[in-house]
N, C-alpha and C positions, 0 to 999 in steps of 0.2 A: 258426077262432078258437083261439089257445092258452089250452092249460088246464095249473093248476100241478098237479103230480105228486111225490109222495116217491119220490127213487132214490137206490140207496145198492150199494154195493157191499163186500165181504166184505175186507176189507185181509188179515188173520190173526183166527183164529180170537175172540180177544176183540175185536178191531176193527173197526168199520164205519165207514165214510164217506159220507154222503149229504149233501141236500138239508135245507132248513130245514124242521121243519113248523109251521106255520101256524093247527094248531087242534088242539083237545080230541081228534079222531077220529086226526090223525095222532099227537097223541103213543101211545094207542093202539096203532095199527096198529106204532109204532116200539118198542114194547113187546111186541107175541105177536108179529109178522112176525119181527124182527130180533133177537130173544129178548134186546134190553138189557137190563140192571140200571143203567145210567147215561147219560147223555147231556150232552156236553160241547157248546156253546153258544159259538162266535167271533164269533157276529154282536152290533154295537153297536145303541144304538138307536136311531139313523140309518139304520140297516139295517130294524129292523122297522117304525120309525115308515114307510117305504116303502112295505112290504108291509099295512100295519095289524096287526102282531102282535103282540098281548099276550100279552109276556114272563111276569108273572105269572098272569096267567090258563095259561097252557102249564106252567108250575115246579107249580103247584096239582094240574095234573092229574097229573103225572109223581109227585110227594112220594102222592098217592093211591093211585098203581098199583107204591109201591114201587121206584121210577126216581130214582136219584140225579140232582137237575137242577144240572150246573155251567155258570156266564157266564163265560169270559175273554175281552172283547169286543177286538176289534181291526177298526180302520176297514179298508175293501172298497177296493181299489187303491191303498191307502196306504202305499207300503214302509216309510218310514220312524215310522210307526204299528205296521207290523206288526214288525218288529226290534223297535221299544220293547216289543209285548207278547208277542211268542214265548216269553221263556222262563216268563210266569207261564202262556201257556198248556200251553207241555210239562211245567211241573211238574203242571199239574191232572190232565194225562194220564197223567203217571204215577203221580200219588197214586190216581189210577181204576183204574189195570191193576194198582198194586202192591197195591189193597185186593179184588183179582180180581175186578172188574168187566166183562162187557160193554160197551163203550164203543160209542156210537153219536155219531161228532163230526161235527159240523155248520157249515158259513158260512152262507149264503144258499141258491146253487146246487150248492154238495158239489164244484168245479172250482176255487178258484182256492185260499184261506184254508185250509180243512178238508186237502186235501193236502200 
């Protein structure tokens, strides 16, 4: 039976890429594991309404532990979606790296959006 898992990989030094997390324990774990101070958020909510994830229930727990929580949503196989929000999301990336954050950015599955 598959089971969801947070993966994430090390881009550069302030940058990570992974998977979406899904609950209270993973923003957590994306906070000591991955030593963020931020996490940038691609997924729309079309995307979590999928998964059942509560966006603000996740941003709650993040703003708690000190995690900057940013949303630039962009629809999942959508190219013409994703053109329209690419640059508001490279700009959040970069207001995150330029304000020296950790970044932990995220889609869904951390392979198609998030790269």
């Amino acid at each position: 039976m598959w089971e969801w898992t947070l993966n994430w990989g090390q881009v550069r030094d302030d940058l990570v890429i992974g998977s979406c997390p899904m609950t209270e324990q993973d923003i957590e774990q994306i906070r000591e594991d991955c030593k963020a101070t931020a996490l940038l958020s691609l997924q729309s909510d079309i995307c979590r309404l999928a998964f059942g994830i509560d966006w603000e229930e996740l941003r709650a727990q993040g703003e708690r532990l000190d995690l900057a929580m940013v949303n630039a949503p962009m629809l999942d196989f959508n190219p013409p979606d994703q053109r329209r929000n690419l640059p508001r999301a490279v700009a959040c990336l970069s207001d995150l790296l330029g304000a020296g954050h950790r970044v932990y950015l995220h889609c869904t599955a951390g392979c198609n959006r998030a790269p």
